[in-house]
Legacy VTK file of the C-alpha trace (Angstrom):
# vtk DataFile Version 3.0
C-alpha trace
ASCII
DATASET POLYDATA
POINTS 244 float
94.501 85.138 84.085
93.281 88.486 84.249
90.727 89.926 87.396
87.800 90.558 85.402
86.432 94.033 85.536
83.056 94.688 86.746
80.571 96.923 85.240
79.678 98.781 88.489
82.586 99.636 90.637
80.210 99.445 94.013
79.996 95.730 93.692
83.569 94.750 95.285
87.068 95.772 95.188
88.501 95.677 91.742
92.398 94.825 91.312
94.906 95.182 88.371
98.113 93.820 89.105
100.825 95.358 87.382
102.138 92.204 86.046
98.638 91.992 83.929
98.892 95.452 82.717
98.902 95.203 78.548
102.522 96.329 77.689
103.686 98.174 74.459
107.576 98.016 73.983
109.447 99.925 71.355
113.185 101.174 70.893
112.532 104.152 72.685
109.159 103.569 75.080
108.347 101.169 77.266
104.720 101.851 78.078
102.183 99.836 80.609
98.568 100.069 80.241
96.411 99.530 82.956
93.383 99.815 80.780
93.106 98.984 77.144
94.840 101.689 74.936
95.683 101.775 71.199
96.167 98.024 69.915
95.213 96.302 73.127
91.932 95.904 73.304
90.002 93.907 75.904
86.029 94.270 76.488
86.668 93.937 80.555
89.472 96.426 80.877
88.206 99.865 79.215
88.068 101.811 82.265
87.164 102.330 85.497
83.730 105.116 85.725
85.443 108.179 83.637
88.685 107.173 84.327
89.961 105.657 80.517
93.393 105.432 80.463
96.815 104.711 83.055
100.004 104.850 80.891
103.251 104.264 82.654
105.827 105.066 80.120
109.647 105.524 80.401
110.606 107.222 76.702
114.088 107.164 75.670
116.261 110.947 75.765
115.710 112.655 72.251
112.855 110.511 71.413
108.985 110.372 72.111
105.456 111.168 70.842
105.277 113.669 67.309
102.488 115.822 66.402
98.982 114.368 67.107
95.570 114.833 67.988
93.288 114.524 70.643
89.508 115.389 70.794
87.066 115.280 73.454
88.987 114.214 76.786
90.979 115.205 79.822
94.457 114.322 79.937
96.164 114.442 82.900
100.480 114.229 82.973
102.380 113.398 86.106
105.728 113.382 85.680
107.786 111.509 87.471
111.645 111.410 86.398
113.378 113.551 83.626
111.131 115.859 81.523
109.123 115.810 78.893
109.016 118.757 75.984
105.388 120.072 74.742
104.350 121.746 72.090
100.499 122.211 70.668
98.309 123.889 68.217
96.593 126.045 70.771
101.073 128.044 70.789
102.060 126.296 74.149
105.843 125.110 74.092
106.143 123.993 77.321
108.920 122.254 79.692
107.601 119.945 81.992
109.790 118.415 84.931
109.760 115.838 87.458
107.144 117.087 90.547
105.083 119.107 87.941
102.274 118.096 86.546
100.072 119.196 83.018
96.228 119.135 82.172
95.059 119.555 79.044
91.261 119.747 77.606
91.126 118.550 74.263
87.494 119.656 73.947
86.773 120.317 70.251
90.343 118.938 69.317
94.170 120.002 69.671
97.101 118.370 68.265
100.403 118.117 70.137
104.019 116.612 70.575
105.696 114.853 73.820
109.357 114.979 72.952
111.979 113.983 76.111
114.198 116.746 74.954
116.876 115.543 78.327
119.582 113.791 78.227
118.563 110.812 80.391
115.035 108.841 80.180
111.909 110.661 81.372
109.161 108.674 83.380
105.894 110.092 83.356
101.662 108.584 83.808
99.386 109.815 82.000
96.015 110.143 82.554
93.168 110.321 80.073
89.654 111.168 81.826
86.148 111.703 80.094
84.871 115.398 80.217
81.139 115.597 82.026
80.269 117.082 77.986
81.870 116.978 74.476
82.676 119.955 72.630
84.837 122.655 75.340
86.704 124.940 74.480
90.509 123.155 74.689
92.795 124.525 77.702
96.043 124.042 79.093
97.634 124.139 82.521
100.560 123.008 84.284
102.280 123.568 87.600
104.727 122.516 90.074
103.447 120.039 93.062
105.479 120.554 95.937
105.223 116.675 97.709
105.226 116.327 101.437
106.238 113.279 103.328
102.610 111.566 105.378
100.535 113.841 103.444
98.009 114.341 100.403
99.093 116.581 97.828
95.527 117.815 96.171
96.354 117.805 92.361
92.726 117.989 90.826
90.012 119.423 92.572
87.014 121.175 91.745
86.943 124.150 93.437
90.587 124.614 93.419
91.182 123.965 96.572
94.794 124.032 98.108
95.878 125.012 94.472
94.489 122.306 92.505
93.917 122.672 89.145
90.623 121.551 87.804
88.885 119.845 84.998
85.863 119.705 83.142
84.701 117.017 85.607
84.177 116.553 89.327
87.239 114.424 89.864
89.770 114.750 92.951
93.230 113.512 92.463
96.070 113.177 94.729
99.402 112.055 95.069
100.725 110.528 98.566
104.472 110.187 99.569
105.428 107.849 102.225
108.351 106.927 104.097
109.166 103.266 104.999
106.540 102.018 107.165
104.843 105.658 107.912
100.852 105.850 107.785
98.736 108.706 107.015
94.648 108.696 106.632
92.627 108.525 104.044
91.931 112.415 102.687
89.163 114.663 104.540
87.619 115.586 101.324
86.680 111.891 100.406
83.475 112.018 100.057
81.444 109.125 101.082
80.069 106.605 98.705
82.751 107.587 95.835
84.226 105.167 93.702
88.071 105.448 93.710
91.121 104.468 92.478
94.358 103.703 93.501
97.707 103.824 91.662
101.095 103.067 93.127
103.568 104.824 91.176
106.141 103.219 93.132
106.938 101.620 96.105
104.000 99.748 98.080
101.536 99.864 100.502
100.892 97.444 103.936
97.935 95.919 105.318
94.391 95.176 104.230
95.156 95.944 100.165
99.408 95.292 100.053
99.749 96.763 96.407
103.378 97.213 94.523
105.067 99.406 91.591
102.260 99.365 88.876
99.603 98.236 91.181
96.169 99.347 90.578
92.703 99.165 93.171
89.279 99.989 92.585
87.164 100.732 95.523
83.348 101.417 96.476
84.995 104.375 98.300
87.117 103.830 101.482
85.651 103.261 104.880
86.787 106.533 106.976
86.897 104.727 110.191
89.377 101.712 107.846
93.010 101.876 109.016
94.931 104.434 107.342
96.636 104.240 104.336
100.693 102.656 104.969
103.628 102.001 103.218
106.051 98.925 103.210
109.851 99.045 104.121
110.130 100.240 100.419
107.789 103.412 100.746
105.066 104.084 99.178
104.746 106.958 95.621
100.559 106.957 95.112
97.850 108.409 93.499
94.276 108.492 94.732
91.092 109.274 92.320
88.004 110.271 93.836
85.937 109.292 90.623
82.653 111.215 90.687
LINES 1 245
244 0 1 2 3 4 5 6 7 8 9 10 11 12 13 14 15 16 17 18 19 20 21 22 23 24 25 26 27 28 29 30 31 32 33 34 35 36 37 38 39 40 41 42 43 44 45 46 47 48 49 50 51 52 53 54 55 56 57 58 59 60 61 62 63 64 65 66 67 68 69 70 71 72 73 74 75 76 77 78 79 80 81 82 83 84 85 86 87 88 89 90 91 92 93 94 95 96 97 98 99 100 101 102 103 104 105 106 107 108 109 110 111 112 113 114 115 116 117 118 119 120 121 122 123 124 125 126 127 128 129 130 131 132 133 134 135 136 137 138 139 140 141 142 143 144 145 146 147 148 149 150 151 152 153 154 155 156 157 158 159 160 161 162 163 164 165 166 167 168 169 170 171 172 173 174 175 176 177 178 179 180 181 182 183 184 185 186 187 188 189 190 191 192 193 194 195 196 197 198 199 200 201 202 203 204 205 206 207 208 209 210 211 212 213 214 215 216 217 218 219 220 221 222 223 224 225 226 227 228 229 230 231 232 233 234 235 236 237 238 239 240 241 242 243
C-alpha cells in the first residue's frame, strides 16, 4: 500500500518509493509517475506544494511525444541519456542532450513535440511546476550543466545565481553527483524552514533516509547541522527542490 500524502509537507517526512510510482507502458515509452499524471489519478498523490509532476520516461529511438499543448505551467527537462528533439509554436527546433537541461513557460499556452530523433533510447525527467500567476508570456531556455563529482550543480535559481536559469517561481533546483560512498552537505543556499524534495535519478543514498533509483522524499526542510548528504557503493545521481 501506498504512503499516504499529507496535505502540509511540515508535518513529517513524506516518502514515494519508486516501486509505488503509477507506471504507463507503451511500445515505445516506459514512463513512471511519481505523482498522478494523465489516466492515473489518485486524490493523495497530486503533488508535493507547486511541485505537480515527476516523469521518468525512457522513449524508444524515432519515437516519442507529437504536437501538443500546454498552458499555464513550468516544465522543467533533465535529460539524462540520449536526446530528445523539440520543436514548438513559439519557432524553437531544438536538440537537447544528455547533461543539458530545458525550461519552458507555457504561460498563456504553446504547443510542442518531444521526438528522440537518436538512434538509441533517450532517458529524460520531466518536471512540471505551477507558475506563482497564470497568464505569462511563454519562454524557452535550455543549456548545458556541466556536473561535478561531491558537489551541487544550481539548475534553477532565482536570481540566477551560478548560471541558473530561472522560472516564474521562487524554486531552487539542483542536481548532485556522487561517487561510491563520498558525502557532500546539504547546499548553502537552503534556506531554512523550506519544504523540499528529493529525487534519485539513479543510484542511492546512505544513512538516515537510504533512498534508490526512482526514490522520492519530502522534507520540512533539512536540518543544516544533519549529516551530510551520502551515497551507497552504487553512487548516488540526485535532484534537490527547494520548494518555496
Amino acid at each position: 500500500m501506498a504512503t499516504p500524502a499529507i496535505d502540509n509537507p511540515l508535518l513529517r517526512p513524506l516518502l514515494r518509493p519508486a516501486s509505488e510510482r503509477f507506471h504507463s507502458q507503451l511500445d515505445w515509452l516506459d514512463s513512471w509517475h511519481s505523482f498522478s499524471f494523465a489516466g492515473h489519478h489518485d486524490p493523495a498523490w497530486m503533488g508535493f506544494g507547486p511541485l505537480r509532476v515527476i516523469n521518468d520516461d525512457t522513449i524508444a529511438a524515432g519515437r516519442g511525444f507529437g504536437m501538443h499543448p500546454h498552458r499555464d505551467m513550468e516544465i522543467i527537462t533533465v535529460m539524462v541519456e540520449g536526446e530528445l528533439h523539440h520543436r514548438d509554436s513559439m519557432g524553437h527546433a531544438e536538440v537537447l542532450r544528455a547533461g543539458e537541461v530545458q525550461r519552458m513557460s507555457a504561460g498563456t499556452g504553446v504547443v510542442h513535440s518531444e521526438i528522440n530523433g537518436g538512434d538509441q533510447p533517450c532517458r529524460l525527467l520531466q518536471i512540471w511546476i505551477e507558475p506563482s500567476s497564470a497568464g505569462i508570456a511563454p519562454d524557452y531556455e535550455q543549456r548545458p550543466f556541466p556536473l561535478r563529482s561531491g558537489q551541487w550543480t544550481p539548475l534553477l535559481d532565482p536570481q540566477r545565481r551560478d548560471g541558473a536559469m530561472a522560472i516564474h517561481r521562487p524554486v531552487r533546483l539542483w542536481r548532485g553527483v556522487l561517487e561510491p560512498g563520498q558525502a557532500m552537505p546539504w547546499p548553502a543556499q537552503l534556506a531554512a524552514h523550506t519544504p523540499v524534495w528529493l529525487q534519485l535519478i539513479d543510484g542511492g543514498l546512505a544513512g538516515a533516509w537510504p533512498l534508490q533509483r526512482g526514490d522520492g522524499l519530502g522534507l520540512a526542510w533539512p536540518d543544516p547541522e544533519a549529516a551530510p548528504v551520502e551515497a551507497t557503493a552504487a553512487g548516488a545521481d540526485l535532484l534537490l527542490f527547494a520548494l518555496a
